[in-house]
LOBAZA-228320 format. One record per residue (C-alpha): z, y, x. Coordinates in steps of 0.1 Angstrom, whole numbers, padded with zeros to 4 digits, always signed. Layout:
LOBAZA-228320
ZYX
...
end
This chain:
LOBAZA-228320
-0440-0787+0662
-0473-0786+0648
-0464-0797+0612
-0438-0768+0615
-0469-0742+0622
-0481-0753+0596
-0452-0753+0567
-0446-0715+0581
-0482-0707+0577
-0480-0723+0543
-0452-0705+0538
-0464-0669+0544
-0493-0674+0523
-0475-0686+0494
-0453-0652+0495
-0483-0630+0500
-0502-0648+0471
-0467-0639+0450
-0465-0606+0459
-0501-0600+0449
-0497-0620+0417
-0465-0596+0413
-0486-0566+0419
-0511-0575+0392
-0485-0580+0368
-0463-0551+0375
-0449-0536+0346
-0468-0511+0330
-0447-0480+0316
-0454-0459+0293
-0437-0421+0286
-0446-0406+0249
-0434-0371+0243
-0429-0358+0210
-0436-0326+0193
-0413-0296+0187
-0420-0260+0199
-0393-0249+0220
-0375-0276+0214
-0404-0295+0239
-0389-0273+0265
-0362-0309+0265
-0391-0325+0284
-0392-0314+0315
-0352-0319+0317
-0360-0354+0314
-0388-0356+0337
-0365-0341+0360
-0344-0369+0357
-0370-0392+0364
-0389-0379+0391
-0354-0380+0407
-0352-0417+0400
-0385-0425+0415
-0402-0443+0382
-0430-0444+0382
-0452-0438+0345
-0485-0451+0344
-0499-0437+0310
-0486-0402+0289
-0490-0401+0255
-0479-0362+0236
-0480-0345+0206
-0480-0308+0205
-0459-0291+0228
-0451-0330+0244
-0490-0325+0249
-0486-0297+0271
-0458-0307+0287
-0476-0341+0286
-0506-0326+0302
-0491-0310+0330
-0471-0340+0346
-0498-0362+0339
-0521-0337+0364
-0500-0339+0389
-0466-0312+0385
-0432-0326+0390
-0404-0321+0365
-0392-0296+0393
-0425-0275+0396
-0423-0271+0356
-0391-0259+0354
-0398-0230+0375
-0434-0224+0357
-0417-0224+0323
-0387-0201+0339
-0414-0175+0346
-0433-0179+0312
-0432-0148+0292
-0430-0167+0258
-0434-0133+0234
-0467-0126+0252
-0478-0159+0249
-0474-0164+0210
-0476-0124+0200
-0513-0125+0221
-0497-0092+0239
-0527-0082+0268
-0520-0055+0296
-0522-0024+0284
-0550-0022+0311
-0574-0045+0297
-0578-0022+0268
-0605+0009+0260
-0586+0043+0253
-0595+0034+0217
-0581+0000+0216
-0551+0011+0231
-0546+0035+0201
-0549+0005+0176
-0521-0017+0194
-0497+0018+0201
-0499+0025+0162
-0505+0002+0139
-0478-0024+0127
-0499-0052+0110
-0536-0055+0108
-0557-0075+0081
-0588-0085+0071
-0603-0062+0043
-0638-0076+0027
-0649-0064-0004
-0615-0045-0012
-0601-0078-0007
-0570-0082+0015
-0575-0120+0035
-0544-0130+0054
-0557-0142+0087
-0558-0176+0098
-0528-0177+0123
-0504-0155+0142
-0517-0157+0173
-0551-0170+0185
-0536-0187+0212
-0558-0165+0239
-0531-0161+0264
-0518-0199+0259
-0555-0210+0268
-0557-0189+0295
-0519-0201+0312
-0533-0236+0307
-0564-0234+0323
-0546-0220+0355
-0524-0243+0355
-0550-0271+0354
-0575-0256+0375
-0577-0282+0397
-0585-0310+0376
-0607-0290+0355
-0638-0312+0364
-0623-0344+0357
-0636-0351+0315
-0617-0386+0314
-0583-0383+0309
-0576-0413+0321
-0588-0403+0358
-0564-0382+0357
-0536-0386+0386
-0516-0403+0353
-0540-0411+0330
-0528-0388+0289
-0536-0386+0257
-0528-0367+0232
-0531-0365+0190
-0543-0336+0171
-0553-0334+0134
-0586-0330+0117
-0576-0303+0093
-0607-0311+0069
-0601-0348+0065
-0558-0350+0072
-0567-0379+0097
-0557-0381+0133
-0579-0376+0165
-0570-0389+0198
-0583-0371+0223
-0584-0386+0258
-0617-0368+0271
-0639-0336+0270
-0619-0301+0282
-0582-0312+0291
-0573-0274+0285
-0590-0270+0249
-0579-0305+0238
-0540-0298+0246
-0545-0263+0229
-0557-0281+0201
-0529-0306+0195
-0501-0280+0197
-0521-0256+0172
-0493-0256+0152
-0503-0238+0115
-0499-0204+0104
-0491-0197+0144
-0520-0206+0159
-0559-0208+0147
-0571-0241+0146
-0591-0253+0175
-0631-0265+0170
-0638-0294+0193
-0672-0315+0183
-0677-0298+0155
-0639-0305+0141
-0617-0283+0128
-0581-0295+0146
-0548-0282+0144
-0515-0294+0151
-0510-0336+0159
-0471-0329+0149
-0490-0325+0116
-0502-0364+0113
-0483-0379+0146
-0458-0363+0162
-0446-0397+0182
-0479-0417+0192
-0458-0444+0204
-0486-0473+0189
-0515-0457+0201
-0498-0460+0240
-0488-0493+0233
-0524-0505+0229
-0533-0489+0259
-0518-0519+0277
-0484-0502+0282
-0453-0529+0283
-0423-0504+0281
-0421-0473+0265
-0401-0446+0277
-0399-0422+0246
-0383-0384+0243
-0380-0377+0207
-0376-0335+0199
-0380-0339+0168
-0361-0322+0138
-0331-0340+0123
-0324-0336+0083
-0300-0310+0073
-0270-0310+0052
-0262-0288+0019
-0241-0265+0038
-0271-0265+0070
-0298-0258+0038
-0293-0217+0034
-0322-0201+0032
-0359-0211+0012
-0374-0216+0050
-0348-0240+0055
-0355-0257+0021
-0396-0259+0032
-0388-0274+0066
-0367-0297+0056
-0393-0306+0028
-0422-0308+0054
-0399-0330+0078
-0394-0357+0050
-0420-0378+0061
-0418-0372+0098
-0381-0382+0101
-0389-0416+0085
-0414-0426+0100
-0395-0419+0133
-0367-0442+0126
-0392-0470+0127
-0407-0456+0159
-0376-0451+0174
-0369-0491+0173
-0401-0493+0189
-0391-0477+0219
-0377-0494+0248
-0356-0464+0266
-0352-0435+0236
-0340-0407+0248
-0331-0380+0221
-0319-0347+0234
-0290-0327+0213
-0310-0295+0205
-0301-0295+0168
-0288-0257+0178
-0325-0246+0183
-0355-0239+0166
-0394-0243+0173
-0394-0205+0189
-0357-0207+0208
-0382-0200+0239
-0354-0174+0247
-0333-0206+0254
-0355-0225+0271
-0327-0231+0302
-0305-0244+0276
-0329-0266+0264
-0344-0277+0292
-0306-0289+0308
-0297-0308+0273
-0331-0330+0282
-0314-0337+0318
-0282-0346+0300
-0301-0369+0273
-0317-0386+0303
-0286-0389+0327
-0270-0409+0299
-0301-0433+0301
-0305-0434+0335
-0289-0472+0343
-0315-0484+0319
-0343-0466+0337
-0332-0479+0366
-0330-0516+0355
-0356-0516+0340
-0383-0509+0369
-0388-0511+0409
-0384-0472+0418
-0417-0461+0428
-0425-0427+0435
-0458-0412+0424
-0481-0399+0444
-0479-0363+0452
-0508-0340+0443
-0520-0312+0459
-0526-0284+0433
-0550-0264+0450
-0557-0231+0433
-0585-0203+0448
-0576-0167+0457
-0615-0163+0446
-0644-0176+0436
-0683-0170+0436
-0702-0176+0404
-0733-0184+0406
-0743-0192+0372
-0729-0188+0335
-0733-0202+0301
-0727-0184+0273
-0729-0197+0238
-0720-0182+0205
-0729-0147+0205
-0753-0131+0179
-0740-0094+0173
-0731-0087+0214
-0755-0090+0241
-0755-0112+0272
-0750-0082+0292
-0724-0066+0270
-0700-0100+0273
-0708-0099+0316
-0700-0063+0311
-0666-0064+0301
-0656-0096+0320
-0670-0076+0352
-0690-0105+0366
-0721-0106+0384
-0743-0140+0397
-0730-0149+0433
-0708-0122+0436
-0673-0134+0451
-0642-0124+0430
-0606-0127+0428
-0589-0149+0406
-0568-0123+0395
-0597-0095+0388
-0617-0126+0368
-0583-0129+0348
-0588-0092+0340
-0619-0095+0328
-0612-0121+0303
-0585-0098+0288
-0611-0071+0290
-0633-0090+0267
-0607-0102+0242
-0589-0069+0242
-0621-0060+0220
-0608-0074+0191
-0646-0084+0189
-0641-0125+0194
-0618-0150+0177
-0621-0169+0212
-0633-0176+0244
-0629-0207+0258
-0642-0213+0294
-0646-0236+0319
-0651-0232+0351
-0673-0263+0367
-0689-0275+0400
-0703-0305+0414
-0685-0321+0446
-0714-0307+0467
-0712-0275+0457
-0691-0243+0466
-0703-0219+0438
-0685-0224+0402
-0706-0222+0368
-0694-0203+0339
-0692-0224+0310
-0680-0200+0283
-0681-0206+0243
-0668-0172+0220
-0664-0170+0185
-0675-0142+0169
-0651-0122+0143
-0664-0121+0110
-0645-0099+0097
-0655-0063+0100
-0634-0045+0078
-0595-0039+0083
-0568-0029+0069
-0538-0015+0093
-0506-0006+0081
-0477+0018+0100
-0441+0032+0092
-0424+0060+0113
-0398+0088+0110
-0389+0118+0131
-0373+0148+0134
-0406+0167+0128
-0425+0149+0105
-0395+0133+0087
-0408+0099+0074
-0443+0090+0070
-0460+0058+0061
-0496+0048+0075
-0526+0033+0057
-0555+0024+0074
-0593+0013+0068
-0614+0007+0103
-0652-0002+0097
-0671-0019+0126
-0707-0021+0130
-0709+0005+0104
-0743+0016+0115
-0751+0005+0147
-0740-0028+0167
-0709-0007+0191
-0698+0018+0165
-0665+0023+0148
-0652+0044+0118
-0613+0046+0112
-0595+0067+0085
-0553+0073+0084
-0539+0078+0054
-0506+0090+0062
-0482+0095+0031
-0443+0108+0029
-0426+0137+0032
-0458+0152+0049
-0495+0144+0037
-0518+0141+0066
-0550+0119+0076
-0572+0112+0110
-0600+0104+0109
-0630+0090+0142
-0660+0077+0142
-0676+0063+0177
-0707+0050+0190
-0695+0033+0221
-0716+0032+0250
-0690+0028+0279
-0698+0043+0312
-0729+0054+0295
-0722+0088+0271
-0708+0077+0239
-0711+0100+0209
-0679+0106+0188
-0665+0126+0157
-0628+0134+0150
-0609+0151+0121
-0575+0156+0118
-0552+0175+0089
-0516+0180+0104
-0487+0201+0082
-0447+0203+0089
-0422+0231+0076
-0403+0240+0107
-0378+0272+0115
-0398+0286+0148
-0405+0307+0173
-0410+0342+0158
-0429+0350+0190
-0450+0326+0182
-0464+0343+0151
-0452+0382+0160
-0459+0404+0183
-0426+0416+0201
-0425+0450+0186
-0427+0430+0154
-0398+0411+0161
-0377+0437+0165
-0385+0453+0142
-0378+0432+0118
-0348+0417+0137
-0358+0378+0134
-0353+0351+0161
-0368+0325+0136
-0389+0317+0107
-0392+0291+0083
-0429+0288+0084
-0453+0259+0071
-0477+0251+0093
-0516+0235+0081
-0544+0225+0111
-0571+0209+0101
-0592+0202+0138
-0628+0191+0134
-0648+0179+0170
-0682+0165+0181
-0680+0151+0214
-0695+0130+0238
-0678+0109+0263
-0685+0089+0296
-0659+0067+0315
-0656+0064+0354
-0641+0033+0353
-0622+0016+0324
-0589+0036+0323
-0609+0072+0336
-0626+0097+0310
-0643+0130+0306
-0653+0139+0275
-0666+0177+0261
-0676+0189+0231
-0677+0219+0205
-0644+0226+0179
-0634+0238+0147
-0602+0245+0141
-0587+0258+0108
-0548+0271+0111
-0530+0285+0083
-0489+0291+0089
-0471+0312+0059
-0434+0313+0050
-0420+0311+0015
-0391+0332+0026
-0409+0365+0034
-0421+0374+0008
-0453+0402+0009
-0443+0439-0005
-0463+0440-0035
-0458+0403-0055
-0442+0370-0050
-0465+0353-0029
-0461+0335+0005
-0462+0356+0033
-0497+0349+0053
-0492+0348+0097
-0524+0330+0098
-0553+0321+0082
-0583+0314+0106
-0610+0297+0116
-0612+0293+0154
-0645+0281+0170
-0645+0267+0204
-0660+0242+0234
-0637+0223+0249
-0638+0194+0282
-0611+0168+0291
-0606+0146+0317
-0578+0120+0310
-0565+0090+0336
-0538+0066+0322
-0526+0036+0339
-0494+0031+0325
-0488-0003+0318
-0465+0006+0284
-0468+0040+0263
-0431+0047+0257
-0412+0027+0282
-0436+0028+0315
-0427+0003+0346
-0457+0018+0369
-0489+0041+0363
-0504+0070+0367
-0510+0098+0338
-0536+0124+0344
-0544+0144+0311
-0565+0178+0316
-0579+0203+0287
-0601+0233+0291
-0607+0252+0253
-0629+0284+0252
-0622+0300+0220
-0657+0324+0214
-0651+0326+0179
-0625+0336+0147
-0630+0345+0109
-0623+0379+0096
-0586+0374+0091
-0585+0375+0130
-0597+0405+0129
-0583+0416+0167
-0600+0385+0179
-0616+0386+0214
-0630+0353+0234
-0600+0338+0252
-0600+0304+0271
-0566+0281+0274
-0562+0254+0302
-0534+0228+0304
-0530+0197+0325
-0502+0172+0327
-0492+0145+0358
-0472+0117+0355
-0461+0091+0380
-0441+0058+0367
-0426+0031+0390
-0399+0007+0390
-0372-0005+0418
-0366-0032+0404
-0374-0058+0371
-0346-0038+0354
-0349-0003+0365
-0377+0022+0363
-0385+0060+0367
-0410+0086+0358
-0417+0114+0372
-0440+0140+0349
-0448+0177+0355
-0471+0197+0330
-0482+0231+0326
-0506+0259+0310
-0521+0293+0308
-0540+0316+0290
-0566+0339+0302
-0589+0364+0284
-0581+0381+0255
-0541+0378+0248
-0537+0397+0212
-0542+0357+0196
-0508+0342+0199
-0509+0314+0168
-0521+0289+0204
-0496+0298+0226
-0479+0269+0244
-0446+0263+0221
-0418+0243+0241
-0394+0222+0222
-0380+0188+0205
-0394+0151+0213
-0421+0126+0211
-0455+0120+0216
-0486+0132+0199
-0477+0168+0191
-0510+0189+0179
-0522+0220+0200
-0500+0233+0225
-0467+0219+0213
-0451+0204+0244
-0417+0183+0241
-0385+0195+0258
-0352+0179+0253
-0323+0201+0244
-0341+0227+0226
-0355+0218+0194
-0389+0221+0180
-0408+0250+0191
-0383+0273+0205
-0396+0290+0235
-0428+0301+0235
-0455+0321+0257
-0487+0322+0269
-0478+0303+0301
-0458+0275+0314
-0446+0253+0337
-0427+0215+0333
-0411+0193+0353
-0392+0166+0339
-0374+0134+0355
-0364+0100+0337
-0346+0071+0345
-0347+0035+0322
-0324+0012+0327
-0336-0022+0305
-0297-0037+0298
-0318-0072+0282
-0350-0077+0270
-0366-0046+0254
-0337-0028+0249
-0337+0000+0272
-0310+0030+0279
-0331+0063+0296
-0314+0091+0315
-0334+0125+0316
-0336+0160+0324
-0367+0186+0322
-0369+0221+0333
-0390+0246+0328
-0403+0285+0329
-0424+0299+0299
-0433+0330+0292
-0464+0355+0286
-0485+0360+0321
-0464+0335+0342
-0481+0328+0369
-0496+0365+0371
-0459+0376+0374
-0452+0347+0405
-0424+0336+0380
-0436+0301+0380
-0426+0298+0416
-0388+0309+0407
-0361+0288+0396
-0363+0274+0357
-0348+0292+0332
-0347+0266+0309
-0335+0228+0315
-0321+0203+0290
-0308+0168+0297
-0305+0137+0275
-0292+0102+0273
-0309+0080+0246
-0312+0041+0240
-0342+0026+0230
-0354-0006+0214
-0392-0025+0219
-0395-0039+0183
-0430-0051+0162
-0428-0019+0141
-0429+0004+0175
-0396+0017+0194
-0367+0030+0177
-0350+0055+0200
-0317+0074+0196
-0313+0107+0225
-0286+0128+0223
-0295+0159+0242
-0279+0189+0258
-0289+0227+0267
-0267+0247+0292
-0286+0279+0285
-0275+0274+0246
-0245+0254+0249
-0252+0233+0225
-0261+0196+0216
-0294+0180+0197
-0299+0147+0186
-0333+0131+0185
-0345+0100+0161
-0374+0078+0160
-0383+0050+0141
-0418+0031+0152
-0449+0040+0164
-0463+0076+0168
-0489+0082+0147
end
């Protein structure tokens, strides 16, 4: 019995010796993901796949968007969690840089709502900038997203320790970068050229690791790894008849190398797993479900040799724990030689040991790159173990270049076509001013030109000048008294208008989206028509030709989150003008005032569906015998000069008077991604002494309805609205192409 005992004893030990000897040499695996834009989206199928098999990976190498994707897993997300992260990805804003309308100054939000392109200009020399996109929002998505390992500067302390290969631009060699700032590094290797700026890490210039090593299959290998699990979304040669177009010809020209070099790394690979995505492109984000199910498929057809291969072991879950706020206690700010300390705190709205939200900190950093003022900020927010207070580590790259040239097309039924040329000076004489100038050429000349000393909430100091001129058929009450009109028996008159509108102004801002501003006028109007004709020669017949002098306020709130297609916001836009002086051609002039104000409320019901709800209105008081200002109803768009207000079914200013009242209602039904279909009708009572009369409280006398369909595109919307009038019986079609300028 006792020489039993003992062979059991023996026995036991002998397995628990094996299994520890077993557990020292399990095998380590090993999971490189390639490069390929949206074609990377193929990853997380196949992660999918083998989360649900229970392997386990001990080491991630990736390349460009396999980096990312990489990246992720190897902090802790499951195939699962990605897929519903990418699902909710707004790929256009990430790679177009799009920010809230929010996040931008009034002035700002003029240069994104009108300008098409936008390129460096130093010393009348055009530069083509150095990428697309500066990849602002895709640093920002990735340091939320790793948040909570944002303190961890080894990769391979990661929960699965990563790598990942970018390329030293200046030199053509490869960097492997498995430590510093996991966000910046993985930014870095999927800088793919022309799309994104390169990335400086230790003084390096890096861009895209597709560039040198799209599959870093050797590199794992040496990290001890004994099988390689490999997912290869790479680009496959095309054929003559694929080969169509000279893009075509250059990709498959730059792919040359990679494509060979992958057919000996593909032999390398113990499981290789090559999804069929040959249908896509590096930028099919818009089929990123279809892309992510091929990966599953790819990796179903492998799955028997995954699970031969290895003893299914799960990986640990990790707890991705993200703050509603934090407290900053401290910053670091590097970089900055034009902009103050206080000016970069200013705009991301941060003060020491104040607690903020997540979301409001997110804000800010918009804020600040909504400036157009930096290249970059990169940031990190850090903390000892010990400590409950975060410290701002932030780097920004300054833009050289302050001299631009912008460039815009639009057409209209008022303006006809017109094309834009722009020149914007910053830091023209102080530190936070800015000079623009629009050139706008085609069927009618015009230009705009500002100049601003930005101070913020303090008073800023600004000048304006405009030159505006259309040929129109219009309201002869506009430009006759009514005795006139009769008279002379005319309901219209093709007249060419000229304003030229000169201001000084200062301006304060309550908070970022709330202005008042007030200053003093000039305003020169000149309307004549070729078709009367004055008694005694040949020469254009003269309604106006004066110079109006006058001080003006205006108090403007916009929230809308979009200009010409709004999901939620409030508009608030109020002007007082006290006109105290005319020239001599005026020569019944008297001091008369003219206040306006317009409301409009924006909200949605749904992702799809969203209404609007505006009212507006006007009135004159003083002296009445001036009538080239009074409020002129008619037509559609945005921008109109002086008292031109847009109403659907009645074109161009058609009813006039020295009072009105608006109301108008839309609905906008987005059928797929930026193409939208609007329902709307306005009504409205205009006429001279409106509200004197109690009129205004009556029932309109004027209402038009519409139905249009809209499309968000880079060169601004392109709308279509066919309109009706019951008053008129009669039908008028609307056109816009891009941007209102």
């Amino acid at each position: 019995m006792k020489y039993l005992l003992t062979f059991l004893l023996f026995v036991v030990c002998l397995e628990s010796f094996s299994q520890d000897k077993q557990k020292d040499n399990e095998v380590k695996v090993g999971l490189v993901l390639s490069g390929g834009g949206a074609k990377g989206l193929a990853h997380i199928g196949v992660l999918k796949v083998i989360d649900s098999l229970g392997v386990k990976v001990d080491y991630i190498a990736g390349t460009s968007m396999g980096a990312i994707i990489g990246a992720l897993y190897a902090s802790g997300y499951s195939g699962k969690e990605l897929d519903s992260i990418f699902k909710e990805v707004d790929f256009d804003k990430i790679i177009n840089d799009e920010l809230p309308r929010a996040s931008k100054a009034f002035y700002e939000r003029d240069n994104s709502e009108k300008y098409i392109l936008t390129l460096p200009f130093d010393n009348f020399k055009i530069k083509l900038p150095s990428a697309l996109s500066r990849g602002q929002n895709t640093y920002s998505l990735l340091s939320k997203l790793t948040f909570h390992v944002n303190n961890i500067n080894s990769f391979d302390k990661l929960p699965i320790p990563f790598f990942c290969i970018a390329t030293n631009v200046e030199t053509g060699k490869q960097v492997l970068l498995d430590k510093g700032d996991l966000t910046q590094s993985i930014l870095a290797s999927s800088a793919l050229p022309s799309l994104f700026q390169p990335v400086m890490i230790k003084n390096q210039v890096l861009i895209d690791g597709g560039v040198i090593n799209n599959y870093p299959i050797d590199e794992l290998r040496e990290k001890g790894m004994a099988v390689i699990i490999g997912v290869d979304v790479q680009d496959e040669l095309l054929n003559r008849d694929e080969l169509t177009s000279a893009p075509d010809v250059l990709i498959q020209i730059n792919n040359f190398r990679t494509i060979k070099t992958m057919e000996t790394k593909a032999q390398k690979t113990d499981i290789y797993i090559k999804p069929d995505i040959k249908a896509y492109n590096v930028v099919s984000f818009d089929d990123g479900a279809k892309i992510i199910e091929s990966g599953k498929r790819a990796a179903i057809l492998k799955s028997e040799a995954l699970k031969s291969f290895f003893k299914t072991k799960k990986n640990e879950k990790i707890i991705k724990q993200f703050p509603d706020s934090i407290t900053i206690s401290s910053f670091s700010i590097e970089g900055i030689n034009n902009y103050t300390r206080a000016y970069v705190l200013g705009k991301l709205k941060l003060k020491s040991n104040k607690k903020i939200s997540y979301n409001d900190f997110s804000k800010g950093i918009d804020n600040l790159v909504a400036t157009n003022n930096f290249d970059s900020f990169q940031y990190k927010l850090a903390k000892s173990e010990n400590e409950e207070n975060y410290h701002l580590i932030a780097k920004l790259k300054e833009t050289k270049n302050t001299t631009f040239l912008k460039l815009g097309l639009h057409f209209d039924d008022l303006y006809k076509s017109a094309a834009l040329i722009n020149l914007t000076q910053k830091r023209l004489l102080f530190d936070n001013d800015i000079a623009s100038i629009d050139f706008i050429l085609g069927d009618q000349v015009r230009y705009n030109f500002e100049y601003l000393i930005d101070r913020g909430f303090y008073w800023s100091v600004g000048v304006r000048s405009r030159y505006n001129t259309f040929n129109k058929n219009i309201n002869a009450q506009l430009l006759l008294e009514d005795t006139e009109v009769s008279a002379m028996g005319l309901n219209k008159i093709d007249a060419k208008l000229q304003d030229q509108t000169n201001q000084f102004y200062l301006q304060t801002l309550f908070r970022k989206d709330f202005a008042l501003s007030m200053g003093i006028e000039h305003k020169r109007l000149e309307v004549k028509s070729e078709t009367l004709k004055i008694s005694n020669g040949n020469d254009d017949f003269i309604f106006e030709n004066t110079d109006y002098f006058s001080v003006f306020a205006n108090i403007k709130l916009d929230t809308y989150d979009n200009k010409y297609f709004p999901n939620k916001g409030v508009y608030f836009n109020s002007d007082i003008y006290n006109y105290f002086y005319a020239s001599k051609f005026n020569q019944d002039f008297d001091n008369f005032s003219i206040m306006k104000g317009a409301l409009g409320y924006a909200f949605s019901l749904s992702d799809k569906l969203a209404f609007n709800i505006h009212s507006s209105g006007g009135f004159k008081f003083g002296d009445k015998s001036t009538r080239s200002l009074d409020f002129a109803l008619g037509g559609y768009g945005n921008n109109l000069i002086n008292n031109f207000i847009p109403f659907i079914g009645y074109d161009f200013i058609s009813l006039t008077g020295d009072s009105y009242i608006k109301a108008s209602f839309s609905a906008d039904y987005e059928i797929y991604k930026k193409h939208h279909i609007t329902l709307e009708g306005n009504w409205a009572n205009i006429e001279d002494d409106l509200f004197e009369s109690g009129e205004w409280l009556t029932l309109p006398d004027y209402q038009g309805y519409g139905l249009g369909y809209g499309i968000e595109t880079f060169i601004g919307p392109i709308q279509v609205k066919y309109s009706y009038s019951p008053e008129q019986k009669q039908s008028i079609w609307f056109f816009n192409i891009g941007f209102w300028f």
